[in-house]
C-alpha positions in Angstrom: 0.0 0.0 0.0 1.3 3.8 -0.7 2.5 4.8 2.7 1.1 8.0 1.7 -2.4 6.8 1.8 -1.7 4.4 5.0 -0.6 7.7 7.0 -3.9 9.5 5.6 -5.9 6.5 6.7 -4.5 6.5 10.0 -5.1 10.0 10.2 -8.6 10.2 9.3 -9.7 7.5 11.7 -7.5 9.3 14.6 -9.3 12.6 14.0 -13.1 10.8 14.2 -13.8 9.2 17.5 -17.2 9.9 16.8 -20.0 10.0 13.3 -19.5 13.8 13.9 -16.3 14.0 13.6 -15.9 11.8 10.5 -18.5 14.0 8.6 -16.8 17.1 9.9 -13.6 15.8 8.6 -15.2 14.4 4.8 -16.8 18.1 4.8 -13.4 19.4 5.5 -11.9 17.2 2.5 -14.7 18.0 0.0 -14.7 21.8 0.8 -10.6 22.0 -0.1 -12.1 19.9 -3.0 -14.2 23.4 -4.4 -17.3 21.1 -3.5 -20.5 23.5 -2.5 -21.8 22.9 0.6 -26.4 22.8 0.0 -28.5 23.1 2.7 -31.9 21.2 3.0 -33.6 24.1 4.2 -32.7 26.6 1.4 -33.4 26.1 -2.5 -31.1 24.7 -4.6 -29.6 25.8 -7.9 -27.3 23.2 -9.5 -25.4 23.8 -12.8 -23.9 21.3 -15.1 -20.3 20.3 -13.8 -20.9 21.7 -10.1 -19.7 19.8 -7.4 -21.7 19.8 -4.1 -22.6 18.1 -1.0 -25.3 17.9 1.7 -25.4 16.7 5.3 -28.1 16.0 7.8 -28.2 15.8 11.4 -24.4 16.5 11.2 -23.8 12.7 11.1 -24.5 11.9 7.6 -23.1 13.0 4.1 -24.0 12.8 0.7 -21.6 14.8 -2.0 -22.2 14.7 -6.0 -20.8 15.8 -9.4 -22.9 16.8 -12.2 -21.4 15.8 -15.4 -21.3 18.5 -18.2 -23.3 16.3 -20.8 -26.7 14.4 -20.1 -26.1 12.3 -17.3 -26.4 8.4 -18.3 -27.6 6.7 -15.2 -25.9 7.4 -12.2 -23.1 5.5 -10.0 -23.5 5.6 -5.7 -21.2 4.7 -2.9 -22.2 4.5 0.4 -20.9 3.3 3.8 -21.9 4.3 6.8 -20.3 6.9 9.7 -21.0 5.3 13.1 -19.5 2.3 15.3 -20.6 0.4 17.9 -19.8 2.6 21.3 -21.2 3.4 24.6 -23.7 6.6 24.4 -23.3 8.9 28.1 -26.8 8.9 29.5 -28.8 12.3 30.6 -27.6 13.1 33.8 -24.6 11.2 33.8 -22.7 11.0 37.0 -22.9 8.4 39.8 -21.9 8.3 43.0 -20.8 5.7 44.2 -19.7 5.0 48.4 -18.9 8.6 48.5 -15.8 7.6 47.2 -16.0 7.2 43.5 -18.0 9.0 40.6 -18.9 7.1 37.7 -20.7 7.9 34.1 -23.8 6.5 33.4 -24.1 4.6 30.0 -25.8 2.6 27.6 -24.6 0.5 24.6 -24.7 2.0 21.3 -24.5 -0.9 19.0 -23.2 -4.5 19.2 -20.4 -4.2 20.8 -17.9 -6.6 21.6 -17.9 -6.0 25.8 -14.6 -7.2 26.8 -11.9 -5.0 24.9 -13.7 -2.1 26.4 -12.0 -2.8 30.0 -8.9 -1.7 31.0 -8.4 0.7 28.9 -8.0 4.3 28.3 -11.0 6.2 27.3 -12.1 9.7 26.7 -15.6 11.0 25.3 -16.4 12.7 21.8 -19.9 13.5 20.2 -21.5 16.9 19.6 -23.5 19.2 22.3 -26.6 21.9 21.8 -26.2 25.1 23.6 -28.4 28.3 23.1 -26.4 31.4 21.7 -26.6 35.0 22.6 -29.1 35.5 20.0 -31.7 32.6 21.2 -30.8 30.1 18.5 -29.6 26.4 19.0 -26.2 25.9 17.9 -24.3 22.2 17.4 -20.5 22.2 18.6 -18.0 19.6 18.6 -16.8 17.8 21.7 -13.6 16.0 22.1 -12.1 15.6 25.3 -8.5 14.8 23.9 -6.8 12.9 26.8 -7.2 9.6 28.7 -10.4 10.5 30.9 -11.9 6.8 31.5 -11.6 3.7 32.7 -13.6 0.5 32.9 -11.8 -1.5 35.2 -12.3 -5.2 35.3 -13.5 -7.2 38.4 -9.8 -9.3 40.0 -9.8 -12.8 39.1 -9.6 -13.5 42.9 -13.2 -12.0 42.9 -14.6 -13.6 40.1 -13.0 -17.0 39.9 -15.0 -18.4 36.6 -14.3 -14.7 34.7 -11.7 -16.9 32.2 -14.4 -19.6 32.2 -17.1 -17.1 30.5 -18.9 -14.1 31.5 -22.0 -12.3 30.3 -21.3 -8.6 31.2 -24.1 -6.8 32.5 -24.3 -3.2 30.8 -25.4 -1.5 33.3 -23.3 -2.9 36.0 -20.3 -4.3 34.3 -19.2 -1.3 31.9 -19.7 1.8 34.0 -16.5 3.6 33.5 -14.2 5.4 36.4 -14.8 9.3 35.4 -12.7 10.2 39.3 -12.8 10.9 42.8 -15.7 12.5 45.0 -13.9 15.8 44.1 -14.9 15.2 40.1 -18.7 15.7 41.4 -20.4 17.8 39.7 -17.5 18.5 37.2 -18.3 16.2 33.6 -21.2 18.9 32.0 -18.8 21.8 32.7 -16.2 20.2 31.1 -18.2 19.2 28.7 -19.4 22.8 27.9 -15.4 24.3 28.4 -14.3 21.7 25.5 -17.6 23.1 23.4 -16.7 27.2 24.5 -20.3 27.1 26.2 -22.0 27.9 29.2 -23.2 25.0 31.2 -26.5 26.5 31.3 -27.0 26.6 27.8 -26.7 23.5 26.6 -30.0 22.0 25.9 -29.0 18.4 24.7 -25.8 16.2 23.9 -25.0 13.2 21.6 -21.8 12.3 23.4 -19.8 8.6 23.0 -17.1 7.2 24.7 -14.3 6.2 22.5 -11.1 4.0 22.5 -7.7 6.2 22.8 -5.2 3.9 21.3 -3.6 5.0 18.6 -3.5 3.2 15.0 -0.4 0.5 15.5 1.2 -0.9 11.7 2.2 -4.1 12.5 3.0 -7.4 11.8 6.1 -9.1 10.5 6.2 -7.4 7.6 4.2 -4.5 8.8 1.1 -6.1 6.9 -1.9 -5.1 9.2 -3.3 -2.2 10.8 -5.0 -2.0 14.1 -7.3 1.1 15.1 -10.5 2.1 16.6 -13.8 2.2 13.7 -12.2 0.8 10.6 -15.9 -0.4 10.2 -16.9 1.7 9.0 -14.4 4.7 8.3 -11.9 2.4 6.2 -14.4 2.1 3.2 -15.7 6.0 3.9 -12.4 7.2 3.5 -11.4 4.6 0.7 -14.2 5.4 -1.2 -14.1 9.5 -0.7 -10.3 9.1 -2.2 -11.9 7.2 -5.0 -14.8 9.7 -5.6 -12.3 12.4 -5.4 -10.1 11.0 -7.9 -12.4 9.4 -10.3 -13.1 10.9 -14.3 -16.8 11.6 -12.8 -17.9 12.1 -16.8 -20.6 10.1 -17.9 -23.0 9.6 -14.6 -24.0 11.4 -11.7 -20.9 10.3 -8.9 -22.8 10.2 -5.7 -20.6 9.7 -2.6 -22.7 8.2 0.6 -22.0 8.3 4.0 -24.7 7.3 6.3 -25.2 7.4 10.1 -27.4 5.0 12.6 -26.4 1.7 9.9 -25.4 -0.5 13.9 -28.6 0.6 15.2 -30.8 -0.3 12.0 -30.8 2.9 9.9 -34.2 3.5 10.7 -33.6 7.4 11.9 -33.7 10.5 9.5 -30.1 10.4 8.4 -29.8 6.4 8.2 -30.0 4.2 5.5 -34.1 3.5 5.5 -34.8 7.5 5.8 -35.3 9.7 2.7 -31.9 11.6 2.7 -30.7 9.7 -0.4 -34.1 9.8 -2.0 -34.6 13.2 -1.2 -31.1 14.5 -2.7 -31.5 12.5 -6.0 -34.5 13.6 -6.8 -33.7 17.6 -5.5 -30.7 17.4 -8.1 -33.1 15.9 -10.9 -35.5 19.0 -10.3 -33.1 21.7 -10.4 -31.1 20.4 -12.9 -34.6 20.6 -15.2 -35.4 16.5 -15.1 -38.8 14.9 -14.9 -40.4 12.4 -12.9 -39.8 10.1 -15.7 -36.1 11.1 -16.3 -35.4 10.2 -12.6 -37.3 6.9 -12.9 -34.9 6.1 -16.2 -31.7 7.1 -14.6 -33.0 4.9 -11.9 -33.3 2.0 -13.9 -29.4 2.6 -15.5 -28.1 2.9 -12.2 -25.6 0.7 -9.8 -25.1 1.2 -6.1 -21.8 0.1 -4.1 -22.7 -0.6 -0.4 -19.6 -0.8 1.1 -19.5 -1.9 4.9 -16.8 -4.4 6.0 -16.6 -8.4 5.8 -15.3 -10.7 8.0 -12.3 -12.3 7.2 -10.9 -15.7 8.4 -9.8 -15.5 12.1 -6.5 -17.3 12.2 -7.7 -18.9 15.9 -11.2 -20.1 14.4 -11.0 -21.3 10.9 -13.9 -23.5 11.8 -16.6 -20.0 11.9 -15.8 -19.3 8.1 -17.7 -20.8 5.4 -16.1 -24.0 3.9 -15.4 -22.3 0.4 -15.6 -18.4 0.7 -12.7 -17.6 3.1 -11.9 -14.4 2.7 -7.9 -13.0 4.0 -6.8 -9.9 5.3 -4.5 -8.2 2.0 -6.5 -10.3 -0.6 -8.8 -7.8 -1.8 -12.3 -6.4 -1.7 -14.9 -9.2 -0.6 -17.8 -9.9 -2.4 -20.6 -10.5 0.5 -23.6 -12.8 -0.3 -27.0 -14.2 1.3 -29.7 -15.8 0.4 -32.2 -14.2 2.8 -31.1 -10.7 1.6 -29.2 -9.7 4.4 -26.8 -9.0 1.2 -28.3 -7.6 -1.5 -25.9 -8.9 -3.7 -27.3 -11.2 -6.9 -26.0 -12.5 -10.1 -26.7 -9.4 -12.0 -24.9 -6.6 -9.2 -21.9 -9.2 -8.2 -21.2 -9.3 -12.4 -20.9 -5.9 -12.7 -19.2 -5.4 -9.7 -16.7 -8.2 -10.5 -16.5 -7.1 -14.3 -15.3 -3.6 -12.7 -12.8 -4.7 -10.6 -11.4 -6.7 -13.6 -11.3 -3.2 -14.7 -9.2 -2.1 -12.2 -6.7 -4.9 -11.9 -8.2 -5.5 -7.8 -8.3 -9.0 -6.7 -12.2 -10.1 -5.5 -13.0 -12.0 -2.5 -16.2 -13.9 -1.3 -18.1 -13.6 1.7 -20.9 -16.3 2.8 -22.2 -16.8 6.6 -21.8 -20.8 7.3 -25.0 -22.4 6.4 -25.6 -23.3 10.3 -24.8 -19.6 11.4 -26.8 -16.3 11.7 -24.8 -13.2 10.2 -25.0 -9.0 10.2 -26.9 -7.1 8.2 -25.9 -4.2 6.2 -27.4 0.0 4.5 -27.5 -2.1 1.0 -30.5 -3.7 1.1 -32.2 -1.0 3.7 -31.4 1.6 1.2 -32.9 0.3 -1.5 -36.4 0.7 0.5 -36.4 4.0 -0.2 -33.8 4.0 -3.3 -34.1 0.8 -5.6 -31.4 -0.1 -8.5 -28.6 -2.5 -8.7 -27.0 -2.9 -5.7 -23.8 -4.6 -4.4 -22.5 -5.3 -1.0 -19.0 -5.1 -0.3 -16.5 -4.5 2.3 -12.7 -4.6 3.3 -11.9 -7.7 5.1 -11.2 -7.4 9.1 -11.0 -9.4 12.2 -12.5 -8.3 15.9 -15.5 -6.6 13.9 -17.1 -4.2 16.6 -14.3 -4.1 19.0 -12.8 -0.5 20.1 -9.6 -2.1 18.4 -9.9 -3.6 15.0 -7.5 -5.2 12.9 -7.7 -5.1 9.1 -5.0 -5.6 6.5 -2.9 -2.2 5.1 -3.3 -3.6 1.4 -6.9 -3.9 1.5 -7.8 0.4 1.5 -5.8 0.8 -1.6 -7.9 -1.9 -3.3 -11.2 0.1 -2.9 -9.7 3.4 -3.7 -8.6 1.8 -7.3 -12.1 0.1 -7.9 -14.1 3.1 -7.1 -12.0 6.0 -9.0 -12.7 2.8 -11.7 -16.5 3.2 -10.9 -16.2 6.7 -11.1 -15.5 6.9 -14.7 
């Protein structure tokens, strides 16, 4: 892989411990890209080669190009912002034998429980504060130092802990926030990191996040380790696509969708109307029927790209007998036959026949015949959005830990296949 692109990775997923940040980041990107930002709320007048892009709820993204000429059909990425976390509660702190104060949580998600402990924390999202003038205003949290803990229970006090254990949310993964003297200090801290009063802020999306730092490693440096490579490693591979792609013949749309571990049924998620609504928007102003959109529809292809699991060197036996997938062996192709996948003959062709293209080695993903397996925004999207669809992903291992491995060839795959797509 270009170290180049390894270091922006790394970068990238660094700089967004939470969905906010990631979109604030991709806006950041396209904007030093001469993409125009739109704004839902506000009328929009497109013109043929424009470049633009639209968020909602801060959390999701969706940036196009208009090609000069008529646009045949049009060709959509989309992944998804958020990751499996724990969400701080209203009214967070608890004290505990007036010696200790906790923060209360919930599980965002579903999250592997176990490589949350022992480890340092901090806590990211966005808060709402009231301004001078009486409006609401969204600002950016990140407390940027090790603030957390969730400390385990000793093995003399739990004798069967290596043995199994069901962690109890509430009880189990309460992190350490301090002392009796940090009573009463986590919402003013909060609002110092935001430049707010404490008495203005109104509401908070606020997450706790892992703060290890992305590790290369391996004997050959082959794999990279970090916090939400599902699913930032495909938003960011495909944005570097988008970015560098011809974008000449279709409308490029470039996706990135919030609430996909919770089901995507919110107003930025997969099953809500932001893609619909967008598509059509940009078919109206740029003078387009009804009909037109229904045509360009109908030429379309969709890349859903959300990661795959790949073999896990310890249990060979959980993969499916003939689609193993490897870390560094390129994209994976993911398939089922209850739709789970949205991927059929017809999308995997195309999808294969373009990364033939591109000179990108295909892998295939199946769930064992005996096992249950993940769902993905493909098929959710397609409620709302319907055309050829193909779901794909970067092969990884500890999917929905804090700490996920994946392999550092696997990024630089997607990037060539989508610029490809992008044509």
């Amino acid at each position: 892989m270009r170290r180049s692109i390894l270091n922006e990775l790394t970068q990238f997923l660094e700089s967004s411990p939470s969905c906010f940040h990631a979109i604030y980041n991709i806006k950041n990107i396209l904007s030093k890209e001469q993409f125009i930002q739109l704004h839902e709320n506000k009328k929009w007048q497109l013109r043929r080669g424009g470049r633009y892009f639209v968020t909602r709820n801060d959390s999701s993204i969706i940036a196009f190009a208009v090609p000069e000429q008529d646009m045949s059909g049009m060709r959509i990425i989309a992944s998804h912002s958020d990751s499996p976390a724990f969400k701080v509660k209203e009214n967070p702190e608890l004290e505990t034998d007036d010696r200790y104060i906790r923060l209360n949580v919930e599980r965002y998600g579903g999250m592997l429980c176990a490589p949350w402990l022992d480890r340092p924390l901090s806590v990211a999202g966005r808060v709402i504060a009231k301004d001078r003038q009486g409006g609401l205003r969204s600002h950016l949290v990140n407390i940027d130092r090790d603030l957390l803990l969730i400390p385990n229970l000793a093995i003399h006090m739990n004798r069967d802990a290596n043995n199994g254990y069901k962690y109890n949310a509430q009880k189990d993964m309460l992190p350490l926030y301090g002392s009796l003297t940090a009573k009463g200090t986590f919402m003013k801290m909060i609002a110092d990191a935001a430049s707010a009063d404490e008495s203005a802020i109104l509401g908070h999306d606020l997450f706790l996040y892992n703060r290890q730092k992305a590790s290369i490693w391996g004997a050959s440096k082959e794999f990279i380790s970090c916090g939400r490579l599902d699913d930032l490693q495909c938003a960011f591979a495909s944005l570097k696509g988008f970015l560098a792609g011809e974008k000449t013949a279709h409308l490029a749309v470039y996706c990135v969708l919030d609430s996909e571990e919770v089901g995507s049924t919110t107003k930025q998620g997969a099953a809500s109307t932001f893609l619909y609504d967008t598509l059509t928007r940009i078919h109206n102003s740029l003078g387009y029927t009804r009909e037109d959109y229904l045509i360009h529809l109908a030429d379309s292809f969709m890349i859903s790209a959300d990661n795959a699991h790949a073999v896990h060197p310890n249990h060979t036996d959980k993969a499916d007998p003939s689609n193993r997938p490897y870390l560094n062996g390129g994209i994976v192709l993911k398939f089922n036959a209850n739709q789970k996948y949205c991927t059929d003959g017809i999308s995997a062709a195309m999808f294969r026949d373009l990364c033939n293209t591109a000179d990108v080695p295909v892998q295939t993903f199946v769930n064992r015949s005996d096992m249950a397996g993940g769902s993905t925004l493909g098929n959710i999207s397609n409620t709302q959005v319907a055309l050829n669809t193909v779901d794909i992903g970067l092969p990884q291992l500890a999917m929905h830990s804090p700490y996920e491995t994946a392999g550092v060839e696997d990024t630089d795959y997607l990037i060539r296949a989508t610029e490809a797509f992008y044509c």
